[in-house]
C-alpha positions as CSV (number, residue, x, y, z in Angstrom):
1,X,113.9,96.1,33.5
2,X,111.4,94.3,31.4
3,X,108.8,92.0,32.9
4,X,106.0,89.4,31.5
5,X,103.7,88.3,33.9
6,X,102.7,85.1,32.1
7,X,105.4,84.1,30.2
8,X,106.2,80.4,30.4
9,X,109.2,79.5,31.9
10,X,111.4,76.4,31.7
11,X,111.5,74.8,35.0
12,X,114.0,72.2,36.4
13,X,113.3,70.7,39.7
14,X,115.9,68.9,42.2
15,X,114.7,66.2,44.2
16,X,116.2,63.1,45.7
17,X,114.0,60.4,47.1
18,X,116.6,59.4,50.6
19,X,115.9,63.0,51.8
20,X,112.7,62.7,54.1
21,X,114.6,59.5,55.5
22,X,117.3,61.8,57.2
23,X,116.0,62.4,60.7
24,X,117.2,65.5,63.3
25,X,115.9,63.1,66.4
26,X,112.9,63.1,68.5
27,X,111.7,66.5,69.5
28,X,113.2,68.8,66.9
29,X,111.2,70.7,64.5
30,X,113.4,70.6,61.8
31,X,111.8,67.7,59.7
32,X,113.5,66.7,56.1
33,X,110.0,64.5,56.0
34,X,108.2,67.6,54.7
35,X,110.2,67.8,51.3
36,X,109.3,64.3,50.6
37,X,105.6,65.4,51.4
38,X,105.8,68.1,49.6
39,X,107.1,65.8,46.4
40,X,104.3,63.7,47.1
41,X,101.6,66.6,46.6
42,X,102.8,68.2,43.6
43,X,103.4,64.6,42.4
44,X,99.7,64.3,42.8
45,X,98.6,67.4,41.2
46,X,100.5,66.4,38.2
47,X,103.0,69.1,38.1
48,X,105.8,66.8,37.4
49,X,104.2,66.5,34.0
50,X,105.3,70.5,33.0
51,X,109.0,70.6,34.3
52,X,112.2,68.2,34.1
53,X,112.7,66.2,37.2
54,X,116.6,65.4,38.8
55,X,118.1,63.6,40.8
56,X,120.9,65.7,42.2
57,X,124.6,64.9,42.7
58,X,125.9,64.7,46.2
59,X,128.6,68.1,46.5
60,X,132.0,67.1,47.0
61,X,133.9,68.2,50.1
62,X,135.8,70.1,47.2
63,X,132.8,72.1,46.0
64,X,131.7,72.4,49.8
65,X,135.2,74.0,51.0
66,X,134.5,76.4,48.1
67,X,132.8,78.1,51.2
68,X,133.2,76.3,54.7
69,X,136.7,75.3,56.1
70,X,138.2,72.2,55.3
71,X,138.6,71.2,58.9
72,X,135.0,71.8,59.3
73,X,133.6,69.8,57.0
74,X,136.1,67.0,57.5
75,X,134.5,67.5,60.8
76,X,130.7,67.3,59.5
77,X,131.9,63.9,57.4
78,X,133.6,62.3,60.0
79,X,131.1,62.5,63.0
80,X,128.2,60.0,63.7
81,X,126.2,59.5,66.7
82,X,128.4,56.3,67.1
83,X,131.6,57.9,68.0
84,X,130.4,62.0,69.3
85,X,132.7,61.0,72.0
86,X,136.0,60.9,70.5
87,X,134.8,64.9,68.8
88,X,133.5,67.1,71.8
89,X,136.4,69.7,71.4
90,X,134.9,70.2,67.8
91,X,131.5,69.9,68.7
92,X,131.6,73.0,70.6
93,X,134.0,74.6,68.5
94,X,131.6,74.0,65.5
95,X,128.4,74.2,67.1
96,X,127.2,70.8,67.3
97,X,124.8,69.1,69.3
98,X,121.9,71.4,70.5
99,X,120.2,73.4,67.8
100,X,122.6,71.4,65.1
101,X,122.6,68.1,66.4
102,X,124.7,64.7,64.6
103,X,122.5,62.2,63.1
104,X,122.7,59.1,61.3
105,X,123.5,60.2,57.5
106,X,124.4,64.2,58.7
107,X,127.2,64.7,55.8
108,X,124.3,62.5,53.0
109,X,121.9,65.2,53.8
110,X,124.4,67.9,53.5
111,X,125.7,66.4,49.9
112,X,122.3,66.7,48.6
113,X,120.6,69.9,50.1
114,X,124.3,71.5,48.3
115,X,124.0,69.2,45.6
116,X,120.1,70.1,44.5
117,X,121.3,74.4,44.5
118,X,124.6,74.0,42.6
119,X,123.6,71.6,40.0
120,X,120.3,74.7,39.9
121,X,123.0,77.2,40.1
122,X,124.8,75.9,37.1
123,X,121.7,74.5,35.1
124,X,120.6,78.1,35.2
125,X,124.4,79.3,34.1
126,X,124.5,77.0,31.1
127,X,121.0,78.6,29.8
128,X,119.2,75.0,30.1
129,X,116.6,76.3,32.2
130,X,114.6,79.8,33.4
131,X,113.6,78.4,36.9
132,X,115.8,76.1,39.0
133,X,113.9,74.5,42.6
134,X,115.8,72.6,45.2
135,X,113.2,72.6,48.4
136,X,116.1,71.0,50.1
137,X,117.9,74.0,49.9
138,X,117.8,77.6,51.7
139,X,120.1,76.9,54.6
140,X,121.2,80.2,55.1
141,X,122.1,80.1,58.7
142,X,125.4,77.8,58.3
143,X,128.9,79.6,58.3
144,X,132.2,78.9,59.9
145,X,130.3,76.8,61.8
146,X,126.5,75.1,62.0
147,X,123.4,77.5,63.2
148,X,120.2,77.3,63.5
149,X,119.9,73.6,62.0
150,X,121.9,74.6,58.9
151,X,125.5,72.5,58.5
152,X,126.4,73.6,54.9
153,X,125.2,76.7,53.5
154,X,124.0,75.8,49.9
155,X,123.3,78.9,49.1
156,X,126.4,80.5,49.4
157,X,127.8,77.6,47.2
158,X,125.0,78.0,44.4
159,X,125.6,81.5,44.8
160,X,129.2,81.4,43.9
161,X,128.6,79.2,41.3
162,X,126.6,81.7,39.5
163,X,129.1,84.3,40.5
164,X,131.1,82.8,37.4
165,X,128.6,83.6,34.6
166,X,127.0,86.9,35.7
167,X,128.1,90.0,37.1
168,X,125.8,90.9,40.2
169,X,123.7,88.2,41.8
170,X,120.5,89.6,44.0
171,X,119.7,87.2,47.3
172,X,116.1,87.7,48.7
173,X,114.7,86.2,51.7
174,X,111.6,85.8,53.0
175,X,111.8,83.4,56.0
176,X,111.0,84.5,59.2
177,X,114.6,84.2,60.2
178,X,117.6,86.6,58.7
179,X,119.7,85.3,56.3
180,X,122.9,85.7,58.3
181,X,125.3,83.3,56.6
182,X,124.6,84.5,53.2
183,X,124.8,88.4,54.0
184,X,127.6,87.6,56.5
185,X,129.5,85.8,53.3
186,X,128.7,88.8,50.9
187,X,129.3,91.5,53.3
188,X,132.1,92.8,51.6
189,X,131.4,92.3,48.5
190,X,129.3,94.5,45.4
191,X,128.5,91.4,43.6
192,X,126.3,90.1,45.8
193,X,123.1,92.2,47.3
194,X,121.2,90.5,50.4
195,X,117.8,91.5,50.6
196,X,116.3,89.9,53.7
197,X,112.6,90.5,55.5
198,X,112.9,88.9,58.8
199,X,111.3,89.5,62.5
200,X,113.6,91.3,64.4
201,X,114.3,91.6,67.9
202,X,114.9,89.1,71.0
203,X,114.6,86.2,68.2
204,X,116.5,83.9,66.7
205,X,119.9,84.5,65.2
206,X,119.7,88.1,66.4
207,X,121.6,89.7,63.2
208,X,119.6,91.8,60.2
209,X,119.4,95.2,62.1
210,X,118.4,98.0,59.6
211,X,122.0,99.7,60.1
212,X,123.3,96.6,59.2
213,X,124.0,97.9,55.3
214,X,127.4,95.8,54.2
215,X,131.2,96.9,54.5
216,X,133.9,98.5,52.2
217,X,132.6,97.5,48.6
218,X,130.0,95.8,50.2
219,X,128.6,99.3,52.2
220,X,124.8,99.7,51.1
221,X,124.3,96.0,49.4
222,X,123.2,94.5,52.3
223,X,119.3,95.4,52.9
224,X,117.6,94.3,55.9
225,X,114.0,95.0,56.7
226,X,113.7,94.1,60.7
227,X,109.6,93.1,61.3
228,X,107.2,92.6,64.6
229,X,105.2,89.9,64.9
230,X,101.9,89.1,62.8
231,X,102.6,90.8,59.8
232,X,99.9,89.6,56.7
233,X,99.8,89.2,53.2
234,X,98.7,93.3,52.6
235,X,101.2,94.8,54.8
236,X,104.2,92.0,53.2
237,X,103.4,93.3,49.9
238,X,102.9,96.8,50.8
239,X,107.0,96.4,51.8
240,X,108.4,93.5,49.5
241,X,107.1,94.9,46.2
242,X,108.6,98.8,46.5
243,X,111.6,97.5,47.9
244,X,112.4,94.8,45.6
245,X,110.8,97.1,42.3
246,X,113.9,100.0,43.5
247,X,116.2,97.5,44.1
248,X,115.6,95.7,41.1
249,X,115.7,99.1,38.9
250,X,119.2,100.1,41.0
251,X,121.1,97.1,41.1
252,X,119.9,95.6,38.0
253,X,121.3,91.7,38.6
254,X,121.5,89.3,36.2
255,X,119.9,86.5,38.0
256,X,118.3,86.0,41.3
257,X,118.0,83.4,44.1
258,X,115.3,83.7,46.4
259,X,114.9,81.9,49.8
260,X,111.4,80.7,50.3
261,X,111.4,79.7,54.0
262,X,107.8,78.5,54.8
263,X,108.2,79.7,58.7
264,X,106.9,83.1,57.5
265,X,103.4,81.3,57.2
266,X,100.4,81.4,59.5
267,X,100.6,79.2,62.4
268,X,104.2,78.0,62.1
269,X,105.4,76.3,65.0
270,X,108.3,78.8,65.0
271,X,107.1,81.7,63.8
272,X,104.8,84.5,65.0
273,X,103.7,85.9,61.2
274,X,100.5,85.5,59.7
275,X,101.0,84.8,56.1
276,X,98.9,82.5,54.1
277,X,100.4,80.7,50.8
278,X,98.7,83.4,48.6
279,X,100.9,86.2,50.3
280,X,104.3,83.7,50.5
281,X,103.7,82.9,47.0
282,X,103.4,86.2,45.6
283,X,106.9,87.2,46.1
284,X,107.7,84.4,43.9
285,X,105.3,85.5,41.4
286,X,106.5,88.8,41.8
287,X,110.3,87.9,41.2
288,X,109.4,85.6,38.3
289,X,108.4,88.5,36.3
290,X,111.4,89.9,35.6
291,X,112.4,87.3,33.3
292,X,116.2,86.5,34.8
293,X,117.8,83.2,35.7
294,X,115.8,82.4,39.1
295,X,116.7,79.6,41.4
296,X,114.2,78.6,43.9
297,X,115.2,77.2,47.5
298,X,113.7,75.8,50.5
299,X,114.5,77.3,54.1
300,X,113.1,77.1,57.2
301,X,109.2,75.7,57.8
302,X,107.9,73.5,60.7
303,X,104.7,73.6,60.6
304,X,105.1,70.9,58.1
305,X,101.4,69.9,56.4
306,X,101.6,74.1,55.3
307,X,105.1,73.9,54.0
308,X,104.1,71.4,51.6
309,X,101.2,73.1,51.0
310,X,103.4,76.2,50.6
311,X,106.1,74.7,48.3
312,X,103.8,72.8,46.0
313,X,101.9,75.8,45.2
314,X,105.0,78.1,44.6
315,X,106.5,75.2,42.4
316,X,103.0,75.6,41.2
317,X,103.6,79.4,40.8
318,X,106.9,78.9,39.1
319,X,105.0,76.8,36.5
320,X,102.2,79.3,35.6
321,X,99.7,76.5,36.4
322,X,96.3,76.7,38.6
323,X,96.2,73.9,41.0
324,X,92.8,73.3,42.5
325,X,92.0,74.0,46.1
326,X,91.0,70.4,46.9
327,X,94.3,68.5,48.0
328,X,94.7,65.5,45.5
329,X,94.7,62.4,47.4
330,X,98.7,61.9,48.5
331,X,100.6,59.2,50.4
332,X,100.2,61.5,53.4
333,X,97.1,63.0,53.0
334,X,96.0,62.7,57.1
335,X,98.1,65.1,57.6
336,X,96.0,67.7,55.9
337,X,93.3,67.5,57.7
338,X,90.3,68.5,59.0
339,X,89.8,70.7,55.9
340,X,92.1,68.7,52.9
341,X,92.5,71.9,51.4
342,X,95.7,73.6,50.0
343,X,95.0,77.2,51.6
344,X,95.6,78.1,54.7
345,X,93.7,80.7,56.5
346,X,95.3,83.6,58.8
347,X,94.7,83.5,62.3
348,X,93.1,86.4,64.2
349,X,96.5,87.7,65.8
350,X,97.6,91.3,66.1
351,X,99.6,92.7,63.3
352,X,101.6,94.2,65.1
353,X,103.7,96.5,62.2
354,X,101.8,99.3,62.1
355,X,101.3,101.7,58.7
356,X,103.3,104.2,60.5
357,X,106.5,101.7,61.5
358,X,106.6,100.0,57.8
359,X,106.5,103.4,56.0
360,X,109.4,104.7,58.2
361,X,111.5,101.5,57.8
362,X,110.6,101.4,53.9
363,X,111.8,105.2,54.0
364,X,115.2,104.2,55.8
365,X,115.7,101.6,53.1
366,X,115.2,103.8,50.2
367,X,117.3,106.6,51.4
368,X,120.2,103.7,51.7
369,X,119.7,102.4,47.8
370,X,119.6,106.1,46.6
371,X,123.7,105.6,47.8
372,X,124.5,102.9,45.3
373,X,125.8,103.7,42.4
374,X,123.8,102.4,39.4
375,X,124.8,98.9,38.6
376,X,128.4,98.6,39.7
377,X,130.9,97.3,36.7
378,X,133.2,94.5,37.2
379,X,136.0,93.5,35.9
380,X,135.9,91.3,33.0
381,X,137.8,88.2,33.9
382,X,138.1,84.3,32.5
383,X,134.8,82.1,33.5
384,X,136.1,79.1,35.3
385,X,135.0,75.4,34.6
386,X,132.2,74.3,36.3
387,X,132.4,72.8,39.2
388,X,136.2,73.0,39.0
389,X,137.8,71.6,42.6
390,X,140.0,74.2,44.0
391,X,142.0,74.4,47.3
392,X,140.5,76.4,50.0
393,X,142.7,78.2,52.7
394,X,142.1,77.3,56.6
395,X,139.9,79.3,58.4
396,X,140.5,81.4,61.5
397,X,139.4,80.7,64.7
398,X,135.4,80.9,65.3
399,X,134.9,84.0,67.0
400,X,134.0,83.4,71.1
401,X,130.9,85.1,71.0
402,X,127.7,83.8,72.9
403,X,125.7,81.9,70.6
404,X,121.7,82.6,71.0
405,X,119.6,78.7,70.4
406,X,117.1,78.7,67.8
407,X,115.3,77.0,70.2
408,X,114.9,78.6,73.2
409,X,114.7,81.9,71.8
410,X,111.9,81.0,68.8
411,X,108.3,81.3,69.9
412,X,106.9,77.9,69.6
413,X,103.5,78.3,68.3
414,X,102.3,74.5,67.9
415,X,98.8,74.4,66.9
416,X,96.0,71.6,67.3
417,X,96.5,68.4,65.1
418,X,100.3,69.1,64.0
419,X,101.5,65.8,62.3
420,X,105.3,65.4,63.1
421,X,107.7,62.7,63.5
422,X,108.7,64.2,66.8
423,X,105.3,64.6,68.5
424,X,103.6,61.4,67.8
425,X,106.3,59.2,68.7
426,X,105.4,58.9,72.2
427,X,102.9,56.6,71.7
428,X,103.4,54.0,68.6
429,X,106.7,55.5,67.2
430,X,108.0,57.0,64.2
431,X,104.9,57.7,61.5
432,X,106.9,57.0,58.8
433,X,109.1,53.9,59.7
434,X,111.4,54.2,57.2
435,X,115.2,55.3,58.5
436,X,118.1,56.2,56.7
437,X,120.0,53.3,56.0
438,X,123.8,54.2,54.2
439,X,123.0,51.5,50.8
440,X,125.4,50.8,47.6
441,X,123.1,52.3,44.5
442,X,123.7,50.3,41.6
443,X,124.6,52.2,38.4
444,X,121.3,52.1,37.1
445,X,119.6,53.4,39.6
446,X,122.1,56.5,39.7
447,X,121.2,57.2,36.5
448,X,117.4,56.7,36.7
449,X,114.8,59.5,37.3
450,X,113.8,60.2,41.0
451,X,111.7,58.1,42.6
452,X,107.8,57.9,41.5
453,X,108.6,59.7,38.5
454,X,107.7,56.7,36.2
455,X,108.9,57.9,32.2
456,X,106.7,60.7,31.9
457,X,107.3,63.4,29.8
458,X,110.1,65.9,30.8
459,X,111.6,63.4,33.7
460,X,114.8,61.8,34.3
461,X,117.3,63.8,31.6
462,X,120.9,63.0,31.4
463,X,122.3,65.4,33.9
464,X,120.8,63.6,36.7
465,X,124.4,62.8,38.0
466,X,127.5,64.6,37.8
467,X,129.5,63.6,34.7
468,X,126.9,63.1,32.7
469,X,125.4,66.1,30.6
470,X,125.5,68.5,33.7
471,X,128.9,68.7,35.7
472,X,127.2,70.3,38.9
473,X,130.2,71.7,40.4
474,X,131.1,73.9,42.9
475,X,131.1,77.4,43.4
476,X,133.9,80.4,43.5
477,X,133.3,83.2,42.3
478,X,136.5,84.0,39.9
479,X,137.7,81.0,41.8
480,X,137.4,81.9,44.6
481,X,137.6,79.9,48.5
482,X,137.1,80.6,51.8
483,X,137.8,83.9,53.1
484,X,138.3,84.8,56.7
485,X,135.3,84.0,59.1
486,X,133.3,82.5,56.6
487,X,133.4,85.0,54.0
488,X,132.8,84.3,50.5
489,X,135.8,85.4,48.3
490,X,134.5,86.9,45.1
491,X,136.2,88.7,42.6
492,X,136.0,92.2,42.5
């Protein structure tokens, strides 16, 4: 498989000024704010200027049943924190209210974080772009039911959207957390290969075991690579480039989506590895060189000055541009303090994978991939419309089994002089006063370029909507809906 480390690559990039208004409540990490920050700083190292800039469409609850139940997300549209009385039945029976909790504007957020990675997803199908980002994506915990702050699972929806144009679809990730919704949706499945790097053991969701290798057609396409705490930059690559080079040269996909969760990084409040941006970022780099239809998503992060740190350099990255070390000045530039740099620094913690336990792992991996068969064939079958609405069948009944919280089991590493909404509230409230408020948009402000874009070159192109040049529909692969206990029906 051919690769060009520095060809120039057409990038589009998803971005919708309500997000960092959406709010979790006081106390949780998970923090929409840092996408808007993270806007803000590549916006201020002039990135904007080198890719196309959209607004994306909020999903239907047609493109979102393409995956999730239709009682469930009737459920997700329906409930505010004005009326959680009259659903506590469904709240437990979908998983809401701790780790998932309802907010003003829940189903908003969930329209545009699956919005952002299908319009990517489809972008990338029609040929009208080499990279597609949505940092308001990578919500790979969500399945029959909301986990580990994830309602709708975007990337199983971009993911079947894809599934229509190309034959085998590769799915890394490289937050600290497994994937489970999207190798749980794929599990049965050849199309779809899961490749996730995750720490593993008495953490959060508790899935991505190393036997853990798929079922029936899907038996050796899911790869899991279970780490210990404090892994850095050396030992990541040491693992991430072999394993993704063999399954790259086995599997040989046609494009690629990879997960980019920032709670990998150094000193995240959740996490316990010791990554810094240069190590996150060259998986990216890595991917990007083999020259196929890559779409770029958020994920987990809550530490939140590093993940935009972290997602402005791999946009960066995605871009083939050098950004300077010296943090531009930025709407929110306290919060990068004391040192207003964009690198981070790894902390002095044990790494505690040694040579010995990555090489066996790594060796486990191998002998698994040496059982696929080389490149699987699929049928050839009739590409659907885009973002054609299809009927989805009803799910089962969610399984019974004890669910583990993202909270209490997650080590909370919170270092000095953290910026969040939740912390500093105590005091003088929110940081950032602005709330989401539902408002009417006018038609021609649907139509205009996201916010503090201005008309520069490469902003605000027709597809910013759906019905314009881009459709942005939903996913299935063949056509497919919801199959079972959140399993992604794809054609065989």
């Amino acid at each position: 498989m051919s690769t060009a480390p520095h060809s120039r690559k057409k990038v589009c990039y998803y971005y919708d000024s309500d997000i960092g208004n959406y709010y979790y409540g006081q106390g949780h990490p998970m923090k929409p704010h840092r996408i808007r920050m993270t806007h803000n700083l590549l916006l201020n190292y002039g990135l904007y200027r080198k890719m196309e800039i959209y607004r994306p469409h909020k999903a239907t609850q047609d493109e979102m049943t393409k995956f999730h139940s239709d009682d469930y997300i009737r459920f997700i549209r329906s409930i505010r924190p004005d009326n959680m009385n009259e659903y506590n039945k469904q709240m437990q029976k979908f998983n809401v209210g701790e780790d998932c909790p309802v907010f003003d504007g829940l189903y908003e957020f969930c329209q545009l974080s699956s919005g952002g990675s299908i319009a990517g997803a489809v972008k990338l199908n029609k040929q009208a772009c080499d990279i597609a980002v949505n940092w308001a994506g990578g919500l790979h915990h969500a399945k029959s039911e909301a986990s580990g702050f994830c309602y709708v699972n975007d990337i199983v929806l971009a993911i079947l959207e894809l599934l229509k144009y190309h034959q085998r679809v590769l799915y890394i990730d490289i937050d600290i957390h497994h994937g489970d919704g999207v190798e749980e949706a794929f599990y049965t499945t050849d199309r779809v290969m899961t490749v996730s790097f995750h720490k593993y053991g008495e953490y959060f969701p508790g899935t991505g075991d190393l036997r853990d290798i798929g079922a029936g057609k899907g038996k050796y396409y899911a790869v899991n690579f279970p780490l210990r705490d404090g892994i850095d930059d050396e030992s990541y690559e040491s693992i991430f480039v072999p394993i993704l080079t063999k399954v790259m040269e086995t599997y040989q996909p046609s494009a690629i989506v990879l997960q980019c969760g920032a709670d990998s990084l150094s000193g995240d409040r959740l996490g316990c590895f010791n990554l810094t941006l240069k190590g996150h970022a060259k998986c990216v780099e890595f991917v990007k060189k083999y020259n196929l239809p890559l779409l770029l998503l958020g994920g987990g992060g809550y530490t939140i000055r590093n993940v935009a740190r972290c997602w402005t350099f791999e946009t960066a990255v995605a871009l083939s541009t050098d950004i300077a070390n010296e943090l531009p000045y930025n709407d929110y530039f306290e919060y990068f303090g004391p040192d207003f740099k964009l690198h981070i620094s790894p902390s002095n913690m044990a790494n505690q994978n040694t040579p010995e336990y990555l090489d066996k792992i790594k060796t486990r991996l191998f002998e698994n991939l040496r059982m696929l068969p080389h490149a699987p064939g699929v049928q050839s079958i009739a590409i659907p419309e885009d973002g054609l609405a299809e009927e989805s069948e009803d799910e089962d009944k969610v399984s019974p089994d004890e669910r583990i919280s993202i909270r209490a089991s997650d080590k909370r590493i919170a270092p000095d002089n953290e910026y969040s909404d939740s912390e500093d509230e105590g005091e003088g409230g929110r940081r950032d006063e602005r709330t989401f408020k539902p408002k009417k948009k006018s038609k021609t402000s649907e139509e205009a370029p996201s916010a503090n874009n201005g008309t520069e070159e490469g902003v605000g192109k027709k597809d910013i909507m759906s019905g314009k040049e881009e459709k942005a529909g939903g996913g299935g692969g063949g056509g497919g809906g919801v199959a079972g206990q959140g399993e992604a029906k794809v054609e065989s």
